[in-house]
RODO-2510 file (C-alpha; in nm, 4 decimals, decimal comma):
residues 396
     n   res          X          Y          Z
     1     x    -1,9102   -12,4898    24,1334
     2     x    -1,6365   -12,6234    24,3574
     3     x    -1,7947   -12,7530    24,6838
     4     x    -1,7959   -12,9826    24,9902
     5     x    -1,6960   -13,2767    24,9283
     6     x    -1,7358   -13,6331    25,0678
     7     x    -1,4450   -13,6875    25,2654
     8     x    -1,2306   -14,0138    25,2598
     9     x    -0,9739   -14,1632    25,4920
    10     x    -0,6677   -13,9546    25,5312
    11     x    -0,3950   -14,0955    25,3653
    12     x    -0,1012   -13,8663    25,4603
    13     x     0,2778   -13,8678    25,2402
    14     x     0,5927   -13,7277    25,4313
    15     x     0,6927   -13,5820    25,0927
    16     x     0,9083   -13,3320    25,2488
    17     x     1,0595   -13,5658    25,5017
    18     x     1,1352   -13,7868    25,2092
    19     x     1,2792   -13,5220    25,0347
    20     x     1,5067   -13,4361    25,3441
    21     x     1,6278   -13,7606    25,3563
    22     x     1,7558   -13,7700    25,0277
    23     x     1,9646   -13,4568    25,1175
    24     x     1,7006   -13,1977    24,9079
    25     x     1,5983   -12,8995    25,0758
    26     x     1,2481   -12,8685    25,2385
    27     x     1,0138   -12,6399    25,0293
    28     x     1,0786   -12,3042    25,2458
    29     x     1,4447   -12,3511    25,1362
    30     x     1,4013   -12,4669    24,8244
    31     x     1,6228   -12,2828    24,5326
    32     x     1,6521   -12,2817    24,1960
    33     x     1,4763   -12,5165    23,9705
    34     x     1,2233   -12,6071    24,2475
    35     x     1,1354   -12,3000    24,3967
    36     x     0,9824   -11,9974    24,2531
    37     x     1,1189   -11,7306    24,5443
    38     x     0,8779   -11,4483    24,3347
    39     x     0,5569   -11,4174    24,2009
    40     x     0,7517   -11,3007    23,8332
    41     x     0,8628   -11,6140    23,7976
    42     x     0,5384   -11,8067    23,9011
    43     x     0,4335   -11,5690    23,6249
    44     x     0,6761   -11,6672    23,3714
    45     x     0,6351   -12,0231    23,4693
    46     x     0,2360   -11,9911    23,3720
    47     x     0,3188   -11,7818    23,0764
    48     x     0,5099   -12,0512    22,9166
    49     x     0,3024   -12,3245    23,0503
    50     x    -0,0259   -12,1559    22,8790
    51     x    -0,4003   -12,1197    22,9254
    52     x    -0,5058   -12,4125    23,1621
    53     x    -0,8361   -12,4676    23,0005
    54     x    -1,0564   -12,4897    23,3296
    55     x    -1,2342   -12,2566    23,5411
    56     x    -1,3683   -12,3079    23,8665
    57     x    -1,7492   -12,3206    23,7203
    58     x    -1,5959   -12,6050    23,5279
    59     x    -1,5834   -12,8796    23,8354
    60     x    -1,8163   -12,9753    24,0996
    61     x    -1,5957   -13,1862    24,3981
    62     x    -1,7743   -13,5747    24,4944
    63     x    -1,5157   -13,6969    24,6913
    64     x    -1,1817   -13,6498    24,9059
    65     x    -0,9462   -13,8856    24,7831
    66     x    -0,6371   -13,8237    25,0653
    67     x    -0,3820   -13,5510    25,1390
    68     x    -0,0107   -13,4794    25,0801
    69     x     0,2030   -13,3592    25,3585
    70     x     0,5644   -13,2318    25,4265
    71     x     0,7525   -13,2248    25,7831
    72     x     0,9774   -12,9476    25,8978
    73     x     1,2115   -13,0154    26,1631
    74     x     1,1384   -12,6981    26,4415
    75     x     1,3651   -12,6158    26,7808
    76     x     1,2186   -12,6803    27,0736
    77     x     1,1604   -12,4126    27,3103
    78     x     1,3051   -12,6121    27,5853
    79     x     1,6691   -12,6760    27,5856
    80     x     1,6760   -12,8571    27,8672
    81     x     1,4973   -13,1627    27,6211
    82     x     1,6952   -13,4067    27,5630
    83     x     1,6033   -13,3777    27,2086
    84     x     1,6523   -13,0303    27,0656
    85     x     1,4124   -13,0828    26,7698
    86     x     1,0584   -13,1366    26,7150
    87     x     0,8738   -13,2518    26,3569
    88     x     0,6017   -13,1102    26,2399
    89     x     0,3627   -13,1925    25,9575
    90     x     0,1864   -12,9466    25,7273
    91     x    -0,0325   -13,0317    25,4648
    92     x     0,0152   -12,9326    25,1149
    93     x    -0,1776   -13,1139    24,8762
    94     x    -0,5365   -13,2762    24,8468
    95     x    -0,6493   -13,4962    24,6550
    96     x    -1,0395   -13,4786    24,5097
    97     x    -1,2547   -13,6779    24,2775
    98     x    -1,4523   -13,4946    24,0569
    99     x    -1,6897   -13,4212    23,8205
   100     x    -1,5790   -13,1852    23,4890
   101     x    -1,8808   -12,9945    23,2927
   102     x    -1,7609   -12,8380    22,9549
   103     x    -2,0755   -12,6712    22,8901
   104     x    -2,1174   -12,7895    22,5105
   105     x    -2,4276   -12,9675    22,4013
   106     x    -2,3963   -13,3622    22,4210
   107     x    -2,1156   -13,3662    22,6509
   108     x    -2,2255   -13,5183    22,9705
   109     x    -1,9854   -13,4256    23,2875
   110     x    -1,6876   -13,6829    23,3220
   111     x    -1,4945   -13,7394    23,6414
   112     x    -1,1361   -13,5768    23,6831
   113     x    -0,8496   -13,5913    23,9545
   114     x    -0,8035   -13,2559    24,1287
   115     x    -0,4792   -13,1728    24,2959
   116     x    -0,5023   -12,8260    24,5085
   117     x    -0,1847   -12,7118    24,5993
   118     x    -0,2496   -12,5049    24,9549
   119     x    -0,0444   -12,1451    24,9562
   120     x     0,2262   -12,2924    25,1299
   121     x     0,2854   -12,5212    24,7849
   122     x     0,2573   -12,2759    24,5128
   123     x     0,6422   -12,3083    24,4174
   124     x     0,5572   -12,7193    24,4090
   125     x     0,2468   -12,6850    24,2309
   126     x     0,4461   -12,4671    23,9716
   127     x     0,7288   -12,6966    23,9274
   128     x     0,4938   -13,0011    23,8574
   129     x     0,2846   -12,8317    23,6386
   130     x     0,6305   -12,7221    23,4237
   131     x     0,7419   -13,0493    23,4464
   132     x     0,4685   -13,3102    23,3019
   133     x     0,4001   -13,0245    23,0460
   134     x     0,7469   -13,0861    22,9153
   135     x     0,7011   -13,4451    22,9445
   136     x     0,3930   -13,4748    22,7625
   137     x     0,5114   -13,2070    22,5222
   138     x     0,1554   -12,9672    22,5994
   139     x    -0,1877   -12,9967    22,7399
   140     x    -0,4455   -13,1687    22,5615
   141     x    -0,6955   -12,9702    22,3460
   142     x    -1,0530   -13,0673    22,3707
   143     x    -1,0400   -13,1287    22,7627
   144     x    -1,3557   -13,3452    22,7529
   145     x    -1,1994   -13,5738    22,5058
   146     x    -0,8879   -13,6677    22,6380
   147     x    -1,0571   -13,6971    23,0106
   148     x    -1,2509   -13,9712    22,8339
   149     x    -1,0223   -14,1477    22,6124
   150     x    -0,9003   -14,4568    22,7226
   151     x    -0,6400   -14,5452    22,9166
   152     x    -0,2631   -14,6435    22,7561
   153     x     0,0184   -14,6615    22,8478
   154     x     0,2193   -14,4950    22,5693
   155     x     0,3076   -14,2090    22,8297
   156     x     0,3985   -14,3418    23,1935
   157     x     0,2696   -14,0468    23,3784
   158     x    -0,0391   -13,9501    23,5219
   159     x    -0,1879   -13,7478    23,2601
   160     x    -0,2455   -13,3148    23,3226
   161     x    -0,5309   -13,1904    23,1331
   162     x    -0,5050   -12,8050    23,2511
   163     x    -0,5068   -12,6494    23,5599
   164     x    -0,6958   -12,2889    23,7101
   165     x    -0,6470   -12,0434    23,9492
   166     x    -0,9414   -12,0929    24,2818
   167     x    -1,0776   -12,0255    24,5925
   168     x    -0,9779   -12,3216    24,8740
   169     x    -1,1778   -12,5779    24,9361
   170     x    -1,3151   -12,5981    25,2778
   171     x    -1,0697   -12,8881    25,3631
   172     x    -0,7858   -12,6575    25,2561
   173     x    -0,9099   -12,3781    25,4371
   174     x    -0,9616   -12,5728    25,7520
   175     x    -0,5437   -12,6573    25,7444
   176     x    -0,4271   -12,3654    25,5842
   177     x    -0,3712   -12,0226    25,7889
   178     x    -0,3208   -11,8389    25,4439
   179     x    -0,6346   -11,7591    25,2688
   180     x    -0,5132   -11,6786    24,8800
   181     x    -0,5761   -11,7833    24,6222
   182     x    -0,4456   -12,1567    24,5173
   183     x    -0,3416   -12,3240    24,1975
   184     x    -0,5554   -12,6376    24,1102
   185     x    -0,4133   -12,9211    23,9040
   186     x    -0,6545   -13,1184    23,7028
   187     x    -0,5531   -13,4740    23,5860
   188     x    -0,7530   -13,7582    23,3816
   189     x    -0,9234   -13,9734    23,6437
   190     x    -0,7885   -14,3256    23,5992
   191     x    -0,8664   -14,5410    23,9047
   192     x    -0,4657   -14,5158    23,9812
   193     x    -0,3603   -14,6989    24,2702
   194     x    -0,0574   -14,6060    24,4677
   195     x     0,2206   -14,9156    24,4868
   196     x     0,2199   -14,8242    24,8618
   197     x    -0,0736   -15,0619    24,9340
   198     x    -0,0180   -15,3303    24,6590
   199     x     0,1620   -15,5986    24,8642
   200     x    -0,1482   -15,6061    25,1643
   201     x    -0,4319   -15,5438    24,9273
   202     x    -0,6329   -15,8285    24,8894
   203     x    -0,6312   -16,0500    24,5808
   204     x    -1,0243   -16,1273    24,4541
   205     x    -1,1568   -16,4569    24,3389
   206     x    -1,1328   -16,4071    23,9636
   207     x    -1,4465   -16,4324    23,7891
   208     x    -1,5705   -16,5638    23,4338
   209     x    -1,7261   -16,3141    23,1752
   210     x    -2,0817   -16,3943    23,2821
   211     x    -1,9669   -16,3279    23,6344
   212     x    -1,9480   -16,6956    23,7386
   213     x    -1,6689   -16,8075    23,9855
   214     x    -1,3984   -17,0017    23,7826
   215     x    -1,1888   -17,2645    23,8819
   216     x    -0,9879   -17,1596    24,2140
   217     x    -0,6620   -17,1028    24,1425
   218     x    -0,4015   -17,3459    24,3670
   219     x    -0,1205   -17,1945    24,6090
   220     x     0,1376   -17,2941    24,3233
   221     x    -0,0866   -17,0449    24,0673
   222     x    -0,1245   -16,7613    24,3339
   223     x     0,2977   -16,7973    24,3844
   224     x     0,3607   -16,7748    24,0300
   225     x     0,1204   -16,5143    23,9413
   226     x     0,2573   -16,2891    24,2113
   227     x     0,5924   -16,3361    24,0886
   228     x     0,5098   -16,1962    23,7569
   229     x     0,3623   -15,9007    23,9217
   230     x     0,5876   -15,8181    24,1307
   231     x     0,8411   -15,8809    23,8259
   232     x     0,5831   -15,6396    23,6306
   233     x     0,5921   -15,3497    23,8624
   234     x     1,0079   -15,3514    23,9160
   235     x     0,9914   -15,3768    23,5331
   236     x     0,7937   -15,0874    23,4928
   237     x     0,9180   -14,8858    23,7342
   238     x     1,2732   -14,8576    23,5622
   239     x     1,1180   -14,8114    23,2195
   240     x     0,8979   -14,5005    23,3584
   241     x     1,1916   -14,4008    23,5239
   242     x     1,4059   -14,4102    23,1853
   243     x     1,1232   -14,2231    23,0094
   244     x     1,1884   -13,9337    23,2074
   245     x     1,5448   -13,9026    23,2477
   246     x     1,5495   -13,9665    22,8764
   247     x     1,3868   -13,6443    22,8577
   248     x     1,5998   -13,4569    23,0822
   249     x     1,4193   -13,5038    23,4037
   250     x     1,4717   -13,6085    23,7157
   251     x     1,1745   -13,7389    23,9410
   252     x     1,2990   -13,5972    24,2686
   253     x     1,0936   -13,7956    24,5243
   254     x     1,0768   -14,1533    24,3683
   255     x     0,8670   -14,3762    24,6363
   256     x     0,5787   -14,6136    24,6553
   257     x     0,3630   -14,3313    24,6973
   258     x     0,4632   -14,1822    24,3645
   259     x     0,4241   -14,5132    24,1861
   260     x     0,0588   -14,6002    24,0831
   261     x    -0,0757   -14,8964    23,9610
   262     x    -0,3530   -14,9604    23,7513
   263     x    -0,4326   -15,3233    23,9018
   264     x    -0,3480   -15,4907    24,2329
   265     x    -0,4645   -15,8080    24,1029
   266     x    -0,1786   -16,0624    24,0703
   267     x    -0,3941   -16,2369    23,8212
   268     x    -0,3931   -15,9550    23,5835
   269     x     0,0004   -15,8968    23,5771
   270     x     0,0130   -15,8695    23,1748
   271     x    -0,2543   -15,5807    23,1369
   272     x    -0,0574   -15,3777    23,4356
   273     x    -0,0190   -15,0178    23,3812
   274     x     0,2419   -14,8296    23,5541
   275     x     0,2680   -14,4321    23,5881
   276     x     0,4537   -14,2086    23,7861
   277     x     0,3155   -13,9067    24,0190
   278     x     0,3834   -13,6156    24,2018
   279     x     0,6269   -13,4589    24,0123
   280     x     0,6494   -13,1378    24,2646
   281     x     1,0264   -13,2080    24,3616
   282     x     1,1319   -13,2339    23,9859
   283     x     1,4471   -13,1290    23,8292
   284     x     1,4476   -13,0599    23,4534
   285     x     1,7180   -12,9194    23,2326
   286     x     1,5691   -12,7062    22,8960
   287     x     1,7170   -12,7825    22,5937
   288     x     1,9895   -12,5507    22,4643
   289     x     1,9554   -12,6123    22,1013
   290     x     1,6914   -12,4731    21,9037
   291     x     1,3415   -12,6683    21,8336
   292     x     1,5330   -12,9329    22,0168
   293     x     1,2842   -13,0930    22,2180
   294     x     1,5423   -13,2376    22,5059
   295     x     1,8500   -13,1911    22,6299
   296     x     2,1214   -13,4910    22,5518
   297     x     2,2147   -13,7409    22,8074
   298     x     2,5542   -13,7233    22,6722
   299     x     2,6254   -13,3462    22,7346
   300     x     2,5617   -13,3730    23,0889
   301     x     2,8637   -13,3561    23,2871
   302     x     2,8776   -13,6692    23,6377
   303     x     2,8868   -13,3568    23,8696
   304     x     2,5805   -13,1662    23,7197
   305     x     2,3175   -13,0870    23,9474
   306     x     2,0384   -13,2768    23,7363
   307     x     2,3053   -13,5551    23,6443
   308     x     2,3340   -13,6168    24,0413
   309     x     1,9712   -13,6076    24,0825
   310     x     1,8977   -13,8443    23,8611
   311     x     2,1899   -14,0991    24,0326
   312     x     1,9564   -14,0334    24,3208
   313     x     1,6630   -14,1243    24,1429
   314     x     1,8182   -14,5184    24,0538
   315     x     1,9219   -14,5138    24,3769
   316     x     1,5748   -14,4497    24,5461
   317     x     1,4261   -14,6907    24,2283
   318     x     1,6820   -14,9729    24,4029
   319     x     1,5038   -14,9151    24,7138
   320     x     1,1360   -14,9378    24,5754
   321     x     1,2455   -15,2582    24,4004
   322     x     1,3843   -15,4066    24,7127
   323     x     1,0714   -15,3441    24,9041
   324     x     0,8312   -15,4603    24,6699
   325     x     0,9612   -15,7585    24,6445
   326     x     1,0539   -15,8086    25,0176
   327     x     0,6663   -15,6762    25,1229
   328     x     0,5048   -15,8845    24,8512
   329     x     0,6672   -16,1967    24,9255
   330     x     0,7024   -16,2398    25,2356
   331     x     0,4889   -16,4960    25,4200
   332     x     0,4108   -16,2622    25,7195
   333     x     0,2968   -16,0191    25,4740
   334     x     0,3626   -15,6246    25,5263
   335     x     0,5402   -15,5155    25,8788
   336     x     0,6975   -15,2829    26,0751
   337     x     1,0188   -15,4986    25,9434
   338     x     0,9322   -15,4477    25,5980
   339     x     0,8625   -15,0911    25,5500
   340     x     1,0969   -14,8492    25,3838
   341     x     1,2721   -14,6906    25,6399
   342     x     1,3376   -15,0931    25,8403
   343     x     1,4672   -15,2497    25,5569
   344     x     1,6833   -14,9228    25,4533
   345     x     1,8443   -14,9206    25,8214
   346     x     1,9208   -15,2668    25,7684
   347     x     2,0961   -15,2582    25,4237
   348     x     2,2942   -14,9081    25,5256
   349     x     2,3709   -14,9309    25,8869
   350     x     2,3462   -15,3079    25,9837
   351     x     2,5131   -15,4806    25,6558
   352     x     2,7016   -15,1268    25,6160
   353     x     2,5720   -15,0766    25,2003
   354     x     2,6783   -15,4751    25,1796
   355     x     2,3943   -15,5913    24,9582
   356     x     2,5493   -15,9518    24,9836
   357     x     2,5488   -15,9628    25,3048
   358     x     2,1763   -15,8234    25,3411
   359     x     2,1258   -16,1038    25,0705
   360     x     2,2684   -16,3607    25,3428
   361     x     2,0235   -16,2125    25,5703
   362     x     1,7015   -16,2612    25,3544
   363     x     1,8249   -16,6009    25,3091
   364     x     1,8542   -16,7022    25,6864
   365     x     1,5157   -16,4978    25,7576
   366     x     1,2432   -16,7709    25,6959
   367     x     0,9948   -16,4890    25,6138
   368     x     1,2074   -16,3799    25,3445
   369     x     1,3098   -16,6558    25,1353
   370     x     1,0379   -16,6607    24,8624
   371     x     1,2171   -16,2831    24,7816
   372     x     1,5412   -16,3924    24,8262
   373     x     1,4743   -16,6489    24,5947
   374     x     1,3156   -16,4148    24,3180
   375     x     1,5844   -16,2061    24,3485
   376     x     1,8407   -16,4872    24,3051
   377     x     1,6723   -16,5966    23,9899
   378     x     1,6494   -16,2868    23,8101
   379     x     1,9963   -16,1790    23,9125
   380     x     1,7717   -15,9493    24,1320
   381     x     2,0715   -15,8676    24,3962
   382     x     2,2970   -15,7594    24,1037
   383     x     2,0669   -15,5555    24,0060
   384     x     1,9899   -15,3979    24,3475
   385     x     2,3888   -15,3662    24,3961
   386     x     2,4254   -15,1291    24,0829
   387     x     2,1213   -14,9187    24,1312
   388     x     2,1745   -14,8283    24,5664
   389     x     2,5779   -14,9285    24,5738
   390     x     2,7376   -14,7585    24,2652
   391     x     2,4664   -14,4594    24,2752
   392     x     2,5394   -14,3916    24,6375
   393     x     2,9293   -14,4077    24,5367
   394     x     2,8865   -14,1392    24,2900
   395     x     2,6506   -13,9438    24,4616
   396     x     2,9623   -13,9173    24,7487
***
């Protein structure tokens, strides 16, 4: 039943660029427990995954929601350039709204995320599908059931209901040379928001129950209420954070992009839902002990692989918390001197890993004094200091 769907604005994700940058590999080189080099072990990964519980006559596609891409760093041709190397960007995932018919009587179609994972992505599609499995201990039974149940937050990541083997869309096919076969991840559809877009999204004029204005809320409200948001999101960004590497994950590729919301509204700050995405770049250790359902913290050694990719994980969670309260509170709003990549340049090669001295900085910057200030009164810059400093220390 899979079709044409509407399309929606592009909204592009250097995932593999982001990866690079944290010293992974891209997803040609990827080894071990991200890639799956041979179809036997994209096999064995499925086998012990399970059915998926969908078919392709199962979901009918209303609406492209945005794409996932990587870069690869390519030679030029030229070497008379004065730069050797040239980026290019490849999509690998998209995004689609859509509808999910279970074919039983009474059971009217619900809407569902899709994920489709373009040939190129099989090995990431594989090792997300592995991973929220383990972290949600299964799929869900009765698909239609748990695609309408409500939302919680006892589990803080986007919720898998199944997956199934399809044909590409036509959006895929139209970006992807490769014509096989792809694997299609199928999530409950929750009106997630991506923390990317929280700090320039525009904050409504709350309304009464009959849908009456109430009174307006003074610049003293809107500062306070953002606070506790922005307090909220840092908040629940750790404790998703801890969920998994409680569970002997590590996230991989921990950004704004990977951290949806389930409100922008400042106003709504105590019924804020937090869950993490795109777990494609995951590292996961099994447990070693029989019906044991994780590995221990404790037994992992500093140097171990997943022990080090979890350091980079609080240090990457440092950096999120840094920028959403930098973008959120500052009066000029989002900027080119605000985004990721600015204020990281800053803190690393300007103020040379100095948090205090970066703290100097946001003090002296008139722009950035409401964050400063935050961050002063929550021992925010302590906090900062542990997660980026002493990770990046143990990391070298």
């Amino acid at each position: 039943m899979i079709g044409d769907p509407t399309p929606s604005q592009d909204q592009s994700s250097t995932k593999g660029s982001d990866a690079r940058d944290r010293g992974q590999a891209s997803p040609e080189e990827q080894k071990g427990p991200f890639g799956y080099e041979s179809r036997q072990q994209e096999a064995a990964v499925l086998a012990e995954v399970g059915d998926g519980g969908f078919s392709m006559q199962d979901i009918e596609l209303i609406q492209q929601l945005g794409r996932l891409s990587w870069v690869t760093e390519c030679a030029r041709e030229d070497p008379l350039q004065v730069s050797r190397n040239t980026l290019q960007q490849q999509t690998a995932v998209i995004a689609f709204k859509a509808q999910y018919y279970s074919g039983l009587p009474f059971q009217d179609p619900v809407p569902v995320l899709l994920k489709e994972f373009l040939p190129g992505a099989r090995s990431v599609a594989c090792n997300e599908l592995q991973t929220l499995v383990h972290l949600a201990e299964g799929l869900p039974g009765s698909k239609w059931h748990a695609a309408r149940a409500p939302m919680t937050a006892d589990i803080p990541i986007v919720p898998l209901l199944g997956y199934f083997w399809g044909t590409q869309s036509n959006a895929g096919a139209s970006v992807s040379a490769e014509k096989d076969k792809v694997l299609w991840l199928v999530y409950k559809y929750e009106k997630l928001q991506p923390l990317t877009y929280y700090a320039s999204a525009a904050q409504l004029q709350p309304t009464s129950g009959l849908g009456l204005w109430v009174t307006k809320s003074t610049e003293e409200d809107e500062l306070r209420e953002r606070c506790q948001m922005v307090r909220t999101i840092c908040r629940g960004v750790l404790q998703a954070l801890n969920f998994c590497h409680s569970r002997g994950v590590a996230h991989g590729s921990l950004g704004p992009g990977s951290i949806m919301l389930s409100t922008f509204r400042d106003c709504q700050a105590r019924e804020l839902i937090i869950k993490l995405d795109n777990f494609g770049f995951a590292q996961m250790q099994k447990p070693s002990a029989p019906g044991a359902l994780y590995p221990s913290p404790q037994a992992l050694d500093p140097d171990h692989p997943l022990s080090l990719a979890q350091q980079e994980d609080l240090r990457a969670a440092g950096l999120v918390v840094l920028e959403t309260v930098i973008c959120a509170l500052a009066d000029g709003g989002s900027s080119d001197a605000t985004t990721s990549a600015a204020l990281q340049r800053l803190l690393f090669d300007v103020f040379a890993s100095d948090v205090h001295a970066f703290r100097r900085h946001c003090n002296q910057e008139q722009d950035w004094v409401l964050a400063g200030a935050l961050l002063d009164e929550y021992d925010g810059w302590q906090l900062v200091a542990d997660l980026i400093i002493v990770m990046q220390r143990c990391c070298h």
